[in-house]
C-alpha positions in Angstrom: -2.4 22.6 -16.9 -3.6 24.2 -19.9 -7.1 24.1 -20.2 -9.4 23.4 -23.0 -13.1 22.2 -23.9 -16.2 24.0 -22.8 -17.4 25.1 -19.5 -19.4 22.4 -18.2 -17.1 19.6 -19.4 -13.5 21.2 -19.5 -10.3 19.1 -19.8 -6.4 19.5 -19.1 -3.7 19.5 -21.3 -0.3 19.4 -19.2 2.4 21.1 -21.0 6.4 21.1 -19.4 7.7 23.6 -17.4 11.3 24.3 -15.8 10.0 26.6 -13.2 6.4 27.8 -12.4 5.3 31.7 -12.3 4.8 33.1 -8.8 1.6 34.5 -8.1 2.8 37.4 -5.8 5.0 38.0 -8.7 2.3 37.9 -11.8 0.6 39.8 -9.6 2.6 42.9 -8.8 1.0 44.0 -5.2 2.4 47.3 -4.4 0.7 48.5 -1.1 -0.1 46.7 2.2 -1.4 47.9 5.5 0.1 48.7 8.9 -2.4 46.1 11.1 -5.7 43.9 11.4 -7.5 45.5 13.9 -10.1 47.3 11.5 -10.8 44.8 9.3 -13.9 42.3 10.4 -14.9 39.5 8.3 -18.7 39.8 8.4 -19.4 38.6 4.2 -19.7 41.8 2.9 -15.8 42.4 1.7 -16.0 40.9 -1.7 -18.3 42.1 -4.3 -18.4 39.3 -6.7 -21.3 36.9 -6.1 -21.0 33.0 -6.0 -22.0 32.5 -9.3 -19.7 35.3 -10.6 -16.7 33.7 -9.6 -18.2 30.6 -10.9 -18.3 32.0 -14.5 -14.8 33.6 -13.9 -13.2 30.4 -12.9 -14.5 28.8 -16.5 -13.5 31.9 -18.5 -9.9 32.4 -17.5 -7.2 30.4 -18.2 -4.6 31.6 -16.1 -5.1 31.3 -11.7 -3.3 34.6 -11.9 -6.3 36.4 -14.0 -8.4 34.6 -11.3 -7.0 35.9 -8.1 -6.2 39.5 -9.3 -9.5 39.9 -10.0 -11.1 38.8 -7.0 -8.2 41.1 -4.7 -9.5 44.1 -7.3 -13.0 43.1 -6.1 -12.0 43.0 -2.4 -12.6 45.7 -0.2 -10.2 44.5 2.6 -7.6 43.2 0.9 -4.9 46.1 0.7 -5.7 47.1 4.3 -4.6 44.2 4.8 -0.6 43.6 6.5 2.3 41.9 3.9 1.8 38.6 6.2 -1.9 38.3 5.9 -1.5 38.8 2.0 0.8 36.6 1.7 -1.3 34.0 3.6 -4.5 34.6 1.3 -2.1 34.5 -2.1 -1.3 31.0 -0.8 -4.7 30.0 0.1 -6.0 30.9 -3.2 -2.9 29.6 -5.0 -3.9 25.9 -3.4 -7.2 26.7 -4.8 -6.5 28.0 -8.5 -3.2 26.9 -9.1 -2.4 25.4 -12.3 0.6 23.5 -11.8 0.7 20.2 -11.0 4.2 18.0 -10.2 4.8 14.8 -10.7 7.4 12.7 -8.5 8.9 9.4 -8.5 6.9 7.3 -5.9 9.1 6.6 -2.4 8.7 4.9 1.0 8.1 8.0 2.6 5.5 9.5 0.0 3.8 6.4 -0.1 3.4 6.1 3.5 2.3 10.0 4.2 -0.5 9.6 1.9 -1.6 5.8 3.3 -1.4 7.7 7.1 -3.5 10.7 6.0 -5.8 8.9 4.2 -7.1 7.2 6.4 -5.0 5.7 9.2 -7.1 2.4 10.4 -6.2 1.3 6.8 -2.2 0.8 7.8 -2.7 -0.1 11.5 -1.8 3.9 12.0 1.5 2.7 10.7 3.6 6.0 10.4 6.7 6.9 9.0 8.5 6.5 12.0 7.2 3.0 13.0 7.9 1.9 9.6 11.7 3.1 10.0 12.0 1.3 13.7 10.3 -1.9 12.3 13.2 -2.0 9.3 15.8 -1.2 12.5 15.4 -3.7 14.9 14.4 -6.6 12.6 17.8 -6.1 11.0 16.9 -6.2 7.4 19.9 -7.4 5.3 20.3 -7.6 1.4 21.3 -11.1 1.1 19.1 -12.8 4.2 15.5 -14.3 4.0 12.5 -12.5 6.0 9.9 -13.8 7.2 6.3 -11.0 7.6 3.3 -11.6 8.8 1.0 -9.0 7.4 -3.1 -8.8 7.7 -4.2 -5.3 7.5 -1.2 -2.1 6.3 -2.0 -2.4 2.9 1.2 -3.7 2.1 3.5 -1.2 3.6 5.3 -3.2 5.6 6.2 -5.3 2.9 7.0 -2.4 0.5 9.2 -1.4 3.5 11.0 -4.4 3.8 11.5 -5.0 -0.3 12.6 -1.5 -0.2 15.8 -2.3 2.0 16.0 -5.9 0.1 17.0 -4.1 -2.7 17.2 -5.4 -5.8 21.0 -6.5 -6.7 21.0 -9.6 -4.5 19.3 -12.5 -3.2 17.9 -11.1 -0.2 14.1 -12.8 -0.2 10.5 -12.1 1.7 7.9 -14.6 2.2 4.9 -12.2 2.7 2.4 -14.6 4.6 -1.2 -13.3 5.2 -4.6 -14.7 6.4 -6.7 -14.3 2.9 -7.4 -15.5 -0.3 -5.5 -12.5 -2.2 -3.1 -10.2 -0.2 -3.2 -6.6 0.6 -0.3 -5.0 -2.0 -1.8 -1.1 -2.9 1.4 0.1 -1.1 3.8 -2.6 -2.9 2.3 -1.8 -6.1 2.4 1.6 -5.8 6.1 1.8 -5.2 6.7 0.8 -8.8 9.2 -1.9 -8.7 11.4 -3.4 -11.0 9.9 -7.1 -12.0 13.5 -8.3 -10.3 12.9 -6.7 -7.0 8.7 -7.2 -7.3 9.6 -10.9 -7.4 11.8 -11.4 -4.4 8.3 -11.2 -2.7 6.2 -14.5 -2.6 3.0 -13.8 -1.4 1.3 -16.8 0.4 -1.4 -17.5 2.4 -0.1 -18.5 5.7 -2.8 -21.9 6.0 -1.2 -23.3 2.6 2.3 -22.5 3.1 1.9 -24.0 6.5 0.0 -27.0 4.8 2.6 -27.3 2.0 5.6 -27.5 4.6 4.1 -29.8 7.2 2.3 -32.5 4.8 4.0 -31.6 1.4 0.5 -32.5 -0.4 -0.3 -31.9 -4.0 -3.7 -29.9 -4.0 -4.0 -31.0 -7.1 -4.7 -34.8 -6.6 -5.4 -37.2 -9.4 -9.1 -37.9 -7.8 -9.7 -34.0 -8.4 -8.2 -35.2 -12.4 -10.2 -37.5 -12.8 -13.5 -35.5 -11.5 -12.9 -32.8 -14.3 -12.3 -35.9 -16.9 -15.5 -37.1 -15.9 -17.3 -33.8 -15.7 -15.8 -32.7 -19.1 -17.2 -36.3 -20.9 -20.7 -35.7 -19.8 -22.6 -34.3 -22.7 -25.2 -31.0 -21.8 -29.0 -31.1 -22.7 -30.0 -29.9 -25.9 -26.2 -30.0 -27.5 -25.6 -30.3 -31.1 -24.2 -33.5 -32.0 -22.0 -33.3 -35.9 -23.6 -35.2 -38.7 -20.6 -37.1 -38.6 -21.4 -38.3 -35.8 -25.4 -39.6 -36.6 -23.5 -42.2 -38.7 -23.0 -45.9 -37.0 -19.5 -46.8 -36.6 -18.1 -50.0 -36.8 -17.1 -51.8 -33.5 -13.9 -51.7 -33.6 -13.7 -47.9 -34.5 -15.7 -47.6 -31.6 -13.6 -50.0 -29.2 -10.6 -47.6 -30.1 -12.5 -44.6 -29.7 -12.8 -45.1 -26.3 -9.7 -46.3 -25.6 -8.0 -43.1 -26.6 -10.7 -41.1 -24.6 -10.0 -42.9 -21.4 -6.1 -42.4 -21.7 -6.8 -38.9 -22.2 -8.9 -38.4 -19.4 -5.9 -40.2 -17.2 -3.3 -38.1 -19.1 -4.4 -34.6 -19.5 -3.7 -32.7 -16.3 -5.7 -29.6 -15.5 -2.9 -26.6 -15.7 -2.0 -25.6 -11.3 -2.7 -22.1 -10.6 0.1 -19.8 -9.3 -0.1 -20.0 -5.4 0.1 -23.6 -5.7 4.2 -22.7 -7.4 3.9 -19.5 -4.7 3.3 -22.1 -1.6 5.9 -24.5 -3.0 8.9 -21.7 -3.4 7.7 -20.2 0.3 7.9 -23.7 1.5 11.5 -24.2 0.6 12.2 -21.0 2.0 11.7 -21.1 5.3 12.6 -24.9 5.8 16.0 -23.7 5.3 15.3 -20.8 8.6 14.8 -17.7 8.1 16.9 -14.2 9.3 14.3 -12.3 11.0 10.6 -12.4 12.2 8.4 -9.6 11.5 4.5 -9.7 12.0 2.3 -6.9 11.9 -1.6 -8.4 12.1 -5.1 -7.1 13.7 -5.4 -10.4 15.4 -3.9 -11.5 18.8 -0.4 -12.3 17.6 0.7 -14.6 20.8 -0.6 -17.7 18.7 1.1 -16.4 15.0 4.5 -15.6 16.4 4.7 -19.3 18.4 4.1 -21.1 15.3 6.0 -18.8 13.1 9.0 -18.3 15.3 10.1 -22.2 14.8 11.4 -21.0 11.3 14.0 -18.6 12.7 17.3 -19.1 13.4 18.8 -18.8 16.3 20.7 -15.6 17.1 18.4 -13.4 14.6 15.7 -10.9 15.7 12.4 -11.0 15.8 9.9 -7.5 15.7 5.7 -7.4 16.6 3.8 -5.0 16.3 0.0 -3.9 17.2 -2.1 -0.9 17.8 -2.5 -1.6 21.4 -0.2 -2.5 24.2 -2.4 -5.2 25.8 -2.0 -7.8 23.8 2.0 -7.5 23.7 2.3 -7.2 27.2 0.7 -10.5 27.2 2.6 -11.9 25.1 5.8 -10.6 26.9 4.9 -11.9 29.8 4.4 -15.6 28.1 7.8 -15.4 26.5 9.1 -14.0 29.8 8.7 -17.3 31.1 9.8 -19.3 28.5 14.0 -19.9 27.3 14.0 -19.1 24.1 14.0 -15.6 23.9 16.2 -13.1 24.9 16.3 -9.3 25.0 12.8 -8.4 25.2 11.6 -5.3 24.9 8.0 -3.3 24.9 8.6 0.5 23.1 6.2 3.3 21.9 7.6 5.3 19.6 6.4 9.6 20.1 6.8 11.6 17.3 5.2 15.5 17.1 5.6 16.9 13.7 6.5 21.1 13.4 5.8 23.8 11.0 9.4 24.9 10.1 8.7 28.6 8.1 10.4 32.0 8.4 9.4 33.9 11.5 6.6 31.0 12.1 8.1 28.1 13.6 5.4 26.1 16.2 4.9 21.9 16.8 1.5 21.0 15.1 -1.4 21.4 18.0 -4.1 18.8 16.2 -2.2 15.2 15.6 -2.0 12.0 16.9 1.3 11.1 18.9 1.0 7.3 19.3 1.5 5.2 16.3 1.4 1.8 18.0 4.0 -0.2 20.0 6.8 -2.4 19.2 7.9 -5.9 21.2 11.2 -6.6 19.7 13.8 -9.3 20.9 16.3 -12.3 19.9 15.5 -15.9 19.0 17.5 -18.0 20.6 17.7 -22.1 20.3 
């Protein structure tokens, strides 16, 4: 990041690199101390004021003319061991550094950033979920899934696109509660328009709607509304010269006669989820490979009217935050024929800090990322 402009308002050029400068390196520190134990951090160990640094960070142009200043300024730093100046070198390199690095966008990227954003936002989906969810609901390239979605942002559906592919006619029908669904994880994935449209997006009322009663929402009474809505003339309009003039009564009969088989013949143009709950109609009356539904609701009334557009043999996955509500529902399909193989899981995952001489689990993290009810679908 080269920088340009003036102090107050300064901007970024970014130039290409093939490898960026170390700043241990640029550096050149020579000496180091033996131990800790008489150094104290009471405020006083670097000269430089607030303001100081301020001005230095706006003058230089290079972290390295940055961070050698303020260790020249230090009065601790050389007494300092080779680990701890290592450790403040990469504290300040987080802070100054000038390099930035772009990557192409993944599943696992995109789901790290989601989690640590803010993890209410996904359901506290993690990684590890995600991968289990993709497991046990079997995805195949060439099969039609069914996901019920109402509050990951679209990651489950970027996660089940993502092992769709996009060389085959594997499809999703993406049903969600709202008007518009949730797709910052599907859009930031950066699909190809091939693989983007094997998604339909539908809201699960008018798909439902469109597949029991097969009804045009676009009706000719709605037609002939707008026709009659569009003739009506608004106060204080302009009306042509052409116009002023009386017409004969013929000309007139005609008139009318053409404006009345317009009205009749000109249809308002549908909108898109009318096509959307059409396609996703025809989709899953011919059953669908697997069941997924990951919602903030209680999902015991989704998955029984969803799970009629399975077929039988093929796998169905839940999820939820909280176990109560899929014990219940475990215990309602416990009673019932036509499921088999069901199970309750909780998947535990403790990240680790893998490092030379420095290897330890992580102390502060969350270790539950929701439970799973998975099973078969049987006649």
């Amino acid at each position: 990041m080269v920088a340009n402009g003036k102090k107050r308002s300064r901007e970024y050029d970014l130039e290409l690199v093939e490898e960026t400068a170390c700043l241990k390196d640029e550096i050149g520190i020579k000496s180091s101390g033996s131990d800790n134990r008489n150094i104290y951090d009471d405020g006083r160990s670097q000269k430089l004021t607030a303001d100081e640094i301020y001005d230095l960070k706006s003058d230089s142009s290079k972290a390295a003319d940055i961070v050698e200043t303020l260790i020249t300024n230090s009065n601790t730093f050389h007494n300092k061991t080779e680990f701890s100046q290592d450790k403040y070198l990469k504290k300040k390199e987080k802070k100054y550094f000038e390099y930035i690095q772009i990557l192409k966008p993944n599943l696992r990227i995109i789901s790290e950033i989601l989690y640590k954003l803010e993890p209410t936002k996904v359901q506290g989906i993690r990684i590890d979920t995600l991968s289990q969810i993709v497991t046990m609901a079997n995805l195949c390239c060439e099969g039609s899934h069914l996901l019920y979605d109402s509050g990951s942002n679209g990651l489950v559906a970027a996660a089940l696109l993502n092992a769709i592919g996009d060389s085959n006619t594997g499809r999703l029908v993406h049903m969600h509660p709202g008007n518009m669904s949730q797709k910052q994880a599907l859009l930031a994935m950066n699909y190809s328009p091939e693989q983007y449209n094997k998604c339909v997006s539908v809201n699960v009322y008018s798909a439902l709607r469109q597949y029991y009663q097969g009804c045009d929402t676009n009706s000719s009474e709605k037609i002939l509304e707008v026709g009659e809505s569009n003739s009506l003339k608004r106060k204080g309009e302009s009306v042509p010269e052409e116009c002023t003039k009386i017409p004969k009564i013929s000309e007139t009969l005609n008139l009318n006669i053409e404006k009345t088989e317009n009205r009749y013949t000109q249809e308002p143009k549908k909108p898109k989820w009318h096509f959307d709950n059409i396609e996703a109609s025809n989709i899953i009356s011919n059953k669908m490979d697997s069941l997924i539904i990951a919602c903030k609701e209680d999902p015991q009334n989704i998955f029984m009217e969803l799970s009629k557009f399975v077929k039988p043999g093929r796998p169905f996955v839940v999820y939820y935050p909280v176990a109560e509500p899929l014990q219940n529902l475990y215990v309602s399909l416990k009673s019932q024929s036509n499921v088999a193989a069901l199970k309750l899981t909780c998947s535990w995952m403790r990240n680790y800090q893998i490092l030379p001489e420095r290897t330890h689990p992580e102390v502060l993290m969350n270790g539950s990322s929701g439970f799973l009810l998975t099973g078969y679908i049987l006649k």
